[in-house]
N, C-alpha and C positions, 0 to 999 in steps of 0.2 A: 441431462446429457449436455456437453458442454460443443458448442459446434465451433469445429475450427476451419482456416482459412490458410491455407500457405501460399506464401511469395517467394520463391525461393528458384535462379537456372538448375540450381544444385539437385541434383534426383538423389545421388547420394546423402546427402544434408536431409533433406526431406523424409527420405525410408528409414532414418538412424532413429526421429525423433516418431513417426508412427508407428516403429516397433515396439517401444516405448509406451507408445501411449495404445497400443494394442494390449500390451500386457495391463496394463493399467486398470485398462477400460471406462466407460463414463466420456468418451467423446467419437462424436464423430465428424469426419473431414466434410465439407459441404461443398468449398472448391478450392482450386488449384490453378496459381498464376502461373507460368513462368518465368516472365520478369519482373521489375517494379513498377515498367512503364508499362504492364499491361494490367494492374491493378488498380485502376485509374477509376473502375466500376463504382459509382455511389452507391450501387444496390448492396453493395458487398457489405456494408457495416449493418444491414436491417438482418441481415440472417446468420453473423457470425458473433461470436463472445468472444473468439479469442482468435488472433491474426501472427501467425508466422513468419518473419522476414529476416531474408540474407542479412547480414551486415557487413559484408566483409569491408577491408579497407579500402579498396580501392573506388567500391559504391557508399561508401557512409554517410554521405552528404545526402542519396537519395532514399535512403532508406530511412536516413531521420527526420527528411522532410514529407515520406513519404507517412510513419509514423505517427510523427506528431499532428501532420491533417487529420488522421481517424479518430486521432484520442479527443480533441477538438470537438467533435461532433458529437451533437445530445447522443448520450447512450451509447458511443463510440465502443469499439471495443478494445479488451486490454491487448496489448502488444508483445511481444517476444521477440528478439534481435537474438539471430541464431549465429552467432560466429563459427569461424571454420576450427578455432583451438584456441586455447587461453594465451599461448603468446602473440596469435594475429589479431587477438579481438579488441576493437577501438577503446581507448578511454574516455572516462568521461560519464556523466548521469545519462542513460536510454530515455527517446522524448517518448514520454506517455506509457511508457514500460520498462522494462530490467531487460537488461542481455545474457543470453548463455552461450558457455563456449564448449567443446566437445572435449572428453563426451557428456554427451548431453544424461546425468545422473536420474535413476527411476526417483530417490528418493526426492529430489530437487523439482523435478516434473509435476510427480505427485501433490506435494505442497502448492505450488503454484494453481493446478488443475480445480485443486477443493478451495481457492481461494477467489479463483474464476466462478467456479459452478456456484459459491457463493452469493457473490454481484448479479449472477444471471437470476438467482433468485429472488434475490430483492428487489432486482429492475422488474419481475415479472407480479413480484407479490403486487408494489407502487402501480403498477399499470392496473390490477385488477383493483384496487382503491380509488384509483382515479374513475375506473368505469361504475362503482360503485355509488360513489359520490355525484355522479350522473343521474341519480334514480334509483329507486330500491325503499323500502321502508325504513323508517329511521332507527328501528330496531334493530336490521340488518345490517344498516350502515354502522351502527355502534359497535353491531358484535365485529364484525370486518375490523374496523380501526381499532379497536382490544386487541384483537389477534395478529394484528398486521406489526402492535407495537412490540407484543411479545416474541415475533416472529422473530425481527428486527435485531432486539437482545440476544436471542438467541444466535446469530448470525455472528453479531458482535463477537460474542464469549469465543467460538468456534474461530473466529480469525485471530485472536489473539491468544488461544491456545495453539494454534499451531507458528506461534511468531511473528505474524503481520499486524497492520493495524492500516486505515485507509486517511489520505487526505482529502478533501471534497472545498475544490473551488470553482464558483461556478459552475458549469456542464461537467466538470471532469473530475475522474479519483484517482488518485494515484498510487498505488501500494506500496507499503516502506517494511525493510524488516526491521521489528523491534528492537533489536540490537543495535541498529545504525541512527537511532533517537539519541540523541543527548542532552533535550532537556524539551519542556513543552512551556512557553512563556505566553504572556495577554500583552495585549499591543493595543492600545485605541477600543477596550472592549472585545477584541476579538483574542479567540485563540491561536495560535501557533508553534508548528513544531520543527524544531531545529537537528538539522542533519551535516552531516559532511558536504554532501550533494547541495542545502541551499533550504529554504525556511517555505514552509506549505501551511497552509490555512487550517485551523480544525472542524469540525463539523458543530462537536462538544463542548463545554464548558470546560472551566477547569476542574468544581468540582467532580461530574460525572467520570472526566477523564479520571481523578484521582481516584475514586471506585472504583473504573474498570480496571485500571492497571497495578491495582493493590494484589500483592505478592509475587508481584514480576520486576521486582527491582527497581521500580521509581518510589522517588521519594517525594513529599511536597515540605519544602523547606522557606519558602515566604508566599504569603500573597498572591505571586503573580508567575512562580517561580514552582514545575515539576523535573526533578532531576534524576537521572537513568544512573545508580550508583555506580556502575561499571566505567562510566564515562568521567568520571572523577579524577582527574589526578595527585591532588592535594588541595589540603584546605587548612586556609591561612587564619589563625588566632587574632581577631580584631579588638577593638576596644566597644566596652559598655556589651557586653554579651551577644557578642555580633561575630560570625563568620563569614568568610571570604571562601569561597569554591571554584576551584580553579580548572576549567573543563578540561579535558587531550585535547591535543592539537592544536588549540586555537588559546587567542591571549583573554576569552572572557573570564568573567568574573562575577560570580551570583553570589548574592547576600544570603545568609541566614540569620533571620534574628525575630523579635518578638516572640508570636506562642509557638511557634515550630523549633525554638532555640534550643529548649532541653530534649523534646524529642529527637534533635537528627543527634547531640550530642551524646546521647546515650547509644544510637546506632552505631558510631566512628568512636566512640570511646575505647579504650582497648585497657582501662583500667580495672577491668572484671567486675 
């Protein structure tokens, strides 16, 4: 059961979205602000998973900062910026969460809900590991962390079938739709994924990443370099068996060459 939180003066705004999630079902509301400045409560992130808040324009600044303090916070929960309609609702990446704008879609909701009830599960699995690892026979402890990793996997597969995938910096995760990836690169040993929105931490290696997202339209084309084909806009003919890949929207430029050479070539090939 996924417990939620609303911020919202709007009673109207508020009833659209737990009609919704009454049809739904698998949540229940725990409390209810009225405005942003009365959600001020610390206690409020120990019993919620998932927190509701106005965005309209004219409050945006508080509700982003209001926002991004929760997401901040170990275990914080995920956020939801409820706009009053697509033409009023702010631009811009939501701090610690995505925004929606009315109407608020079952299918959209749904998605999100199993992506929440997710995290709540792992935050809940991780906590019973931790108290495991406290004491218990070492047998117990083994079988715990066997099933704790399998759990885990399984959680994994379940968010990226339904189109998401998480980033994990520090205390915080952040949800991304798959779609809005364009490429996952290493930096200093570390992983990273690149978005329209701005470059987030991986949790993963690259190899792992490049298992879990086989047959979802990434490709690994060098080294240090996994690329979302859909994000492709052309790819430049270089010299000594070398490609240039040319992302949307932005001026980069990813190499392919060595052992991934003939593979992506046989992918983009169109010579039958």
């Amino acid at each position: 059961m996924v417990r939620c939180i609303f911020v919202d003066g709007d009673a109207g705004r508020v009833d659209a979205v737990k009609k919704v999630l009454g049809e739904l079902g698998g949540a229940t509301c725990v409390r209810e602000y009225g405005s942003i400045e009365a959600a001020s409560d610390p206690i409020m992130t120990d019993e919620a998973d998932l927190v509701f808040i106005a965005d309209d324009p004219a409050r945006e600044g508080a509700a982003s900062a209001l926002g991004e303090a929760l997401s901040l916070r170990r275990n914080g929960p995920f956020i939801i910026y409820l706009g009053a309609d697509a033409k009023g609702a702010p631009k811009g990446p939501a701090s610690g969460g995505i925004r929606l704008a009315r109407p608020y879609g079952r299918q959209r909701l749904g998605d999100i809900m199993a992506v929440v009830e997710t995290i709540a599960r792992r935050r809940a699995a991780a906590a019973e590991r931790g108290r495991l690892a406290g004491g218990g026979a070492p047998a117990q402890r083994a079988g715990a962390e066997a099933g704790g990793a399998g759990h885990r996997e399984a959680e994994r597969v379940s968010l990226l079938r339904r189109g998401y995938i998480a980033s994990h910096d520090k205390s915080k995760y952040v949800l991304h739709r798959l779609s809005d990836v364009a490429y996952f690169t290493v930096e200093e040993r570390s992983v990273f994924m690149r978005t329209a929105a701005g470059s987030y931490r991986m949790p993963q290696t690259m190899g792992s990443l490049e298992r879990m997202l086989g047959g979802s339209g990434f490709i690994r084309c060098h080294k240090s370099f996994l690329v979302n084909l859909s994000h492709i806009e052309s790819v430049d003919v270089w010299f000594n068996q070398t490609f240039l890949i040319n992302i949307k929207g932005t001026k980069e430029r990813i190499p392919v060459g060595g052992t991934y050479y003939k593979s992506f070539k046989d992918i983009i090939s169109t010579d039958g």
